[in-house]
N, C-alpha and C positions, 0 to 999 in steps of 0.2 A: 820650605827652606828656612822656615824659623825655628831659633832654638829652643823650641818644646816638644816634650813628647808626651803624648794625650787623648782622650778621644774627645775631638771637635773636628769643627771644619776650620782647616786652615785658613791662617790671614796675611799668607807671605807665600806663594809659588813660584816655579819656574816653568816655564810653557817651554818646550822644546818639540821642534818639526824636524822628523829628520826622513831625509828624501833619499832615494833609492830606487836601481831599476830593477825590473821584476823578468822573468818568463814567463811563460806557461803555465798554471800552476801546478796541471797535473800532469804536463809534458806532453800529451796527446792531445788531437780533438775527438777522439774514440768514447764511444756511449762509459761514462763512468757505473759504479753498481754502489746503490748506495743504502748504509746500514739505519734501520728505523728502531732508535733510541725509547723501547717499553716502560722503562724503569726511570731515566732523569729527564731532567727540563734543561734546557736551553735558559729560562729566565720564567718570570713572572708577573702576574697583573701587580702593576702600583712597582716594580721593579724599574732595571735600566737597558729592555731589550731594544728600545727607539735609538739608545745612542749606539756610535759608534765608539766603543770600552774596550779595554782590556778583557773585564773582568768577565763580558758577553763570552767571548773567545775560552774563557780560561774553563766555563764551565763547560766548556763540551768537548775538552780536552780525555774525559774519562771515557763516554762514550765513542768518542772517536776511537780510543783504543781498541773498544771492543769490538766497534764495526772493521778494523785494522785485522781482528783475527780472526774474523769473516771473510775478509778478502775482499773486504767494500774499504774506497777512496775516502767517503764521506760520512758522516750521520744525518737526518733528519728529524726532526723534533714535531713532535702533536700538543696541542691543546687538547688533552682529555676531559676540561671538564666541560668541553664543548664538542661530544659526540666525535671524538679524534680528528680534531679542524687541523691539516696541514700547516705548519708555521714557514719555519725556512730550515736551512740547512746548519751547520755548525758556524758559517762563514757566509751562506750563500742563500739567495732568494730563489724560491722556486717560478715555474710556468708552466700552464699545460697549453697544448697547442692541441685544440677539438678537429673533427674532421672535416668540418667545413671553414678551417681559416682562422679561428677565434683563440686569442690570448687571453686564459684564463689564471690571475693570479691571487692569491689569500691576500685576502683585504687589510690594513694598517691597522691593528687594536692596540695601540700600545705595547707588545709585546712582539712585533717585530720591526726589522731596521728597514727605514725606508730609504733601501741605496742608493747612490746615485748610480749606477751600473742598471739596478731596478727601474730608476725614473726615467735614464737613458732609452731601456728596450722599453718604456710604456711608449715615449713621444716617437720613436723611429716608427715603431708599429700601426700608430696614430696616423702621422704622416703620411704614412705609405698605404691607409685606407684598410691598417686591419683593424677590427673591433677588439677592443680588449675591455675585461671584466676585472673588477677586483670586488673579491669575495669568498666566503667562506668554500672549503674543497676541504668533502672529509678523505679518511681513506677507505669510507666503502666506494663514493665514488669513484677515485682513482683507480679500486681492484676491477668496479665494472665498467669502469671508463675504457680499461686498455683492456677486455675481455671482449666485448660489443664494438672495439676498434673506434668507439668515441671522441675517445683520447687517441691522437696519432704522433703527438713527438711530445717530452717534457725535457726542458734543460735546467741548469741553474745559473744565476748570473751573480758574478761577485766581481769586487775593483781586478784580483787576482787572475781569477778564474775566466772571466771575461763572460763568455757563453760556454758552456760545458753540457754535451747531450749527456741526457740521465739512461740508465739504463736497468737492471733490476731492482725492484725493492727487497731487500732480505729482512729478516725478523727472527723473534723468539717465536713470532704466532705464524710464520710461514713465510710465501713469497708473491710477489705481486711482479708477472713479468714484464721484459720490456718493454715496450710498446711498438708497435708495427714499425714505426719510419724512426729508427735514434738517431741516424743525423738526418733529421728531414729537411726538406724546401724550406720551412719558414723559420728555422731553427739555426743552417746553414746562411742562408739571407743577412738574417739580422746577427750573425758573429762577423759574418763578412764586413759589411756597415759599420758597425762599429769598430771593429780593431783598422778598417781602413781610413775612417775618419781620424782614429787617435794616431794612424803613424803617415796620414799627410794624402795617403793614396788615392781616397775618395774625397770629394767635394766636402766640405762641412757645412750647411745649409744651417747650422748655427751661430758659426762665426759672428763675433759682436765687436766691429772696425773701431780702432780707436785711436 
């Protein structure tokens, strides 16, 4: 808000919060199908994928279009120079949910947001005695994860989105189908938990009295 114009970092801002209520984001709880971005990045190492920006969003506004003419809700983004390591989505953190119970999520490197949507399903999970992993998921994994039935449900979780079951992967280089259960038990569970916490219906076992 000062009157210069130049390239530095500013020494005069204005912080504006503006609140607003939301839906659905994608109108449904129905398995979304979602497009896997070959060509751009989401962000980058030594970049600002950890915050929550504008500017996160704005880059994956191109791919989004293209997975739009796909007929996929979303995009997903890889770390290619790490053996194609799963990141997150345009807007949204991924999870896979193995066949015996286990929340498996790509791990914090700097280049992805660690939601609070994200920190919310690690601790409900937690709580509730399921094991969850954060760590590297390439997508060979994930193609033989949901081929071998390994992999049994993946959703995405965003502030928006809340819980979103995932449901195809599309590509330039093919597809990676749904996986057995798209709205599974533990996928349905922890949307349930959550959105009933945030609108009063379930207990909040977080509540901090004051």
């Amino acid at each position: 808000t000062e009157p210069f114009l130049g390239v530095r970092p500013s020494r005069e801002v204005l912080y504006e919060v503006i609140a607003s209520p939301a839906g659905n984001y994608f109108g449904t709880p129905e398995p979304v199908d979602i497009w896997l971005s070959t060509t751009w990045a989401r962000t980058h190492a030594g970049g600002t994928g950890f915050a929550k920006c504008g500017g996160n969003y704005a880059a994956s506004l191109l791919p989004q279009l293209e997975g739009e003419a796909q007929g996929c809700k979303q995009v997903i983004f890889t770390d290619r120079n790490r053996e194609d390591a799963v990141e997150e989505l345009g807007g949204m953190n991924v999870f896979f949910v193995t066949r015996d119970g286990k929340l498996v999520t790509p791990e914090l490197t700097g280049t992805i947001l660690p939601g609070i949507t994200r920190d919310s399903v690690i601790h409900l999970a937690q709580d509730h005695g399921i094991e969850v992993e954060e760590r590297t998921v390439t997508l060979g994994e994930w193609r033989e994860g949901v081929a071998s039935g390994q992999i049994a449900e993946i959703f995405a979780c965003g502030t928006a989105a809340v819980i979103a079951p995932m449901g195809r992967l599309l590509s330039e280089r093919g597809e990676i189908p749904a996986p057995a259960q798209t709205n599974g038990e533990i996928t349905t569970w922890l949307r349930d938990q959550l959105v009933g916490i945030q609108h009063g219906t379930v207990e909040d076992p977080y509540l901090i009295q004051i």
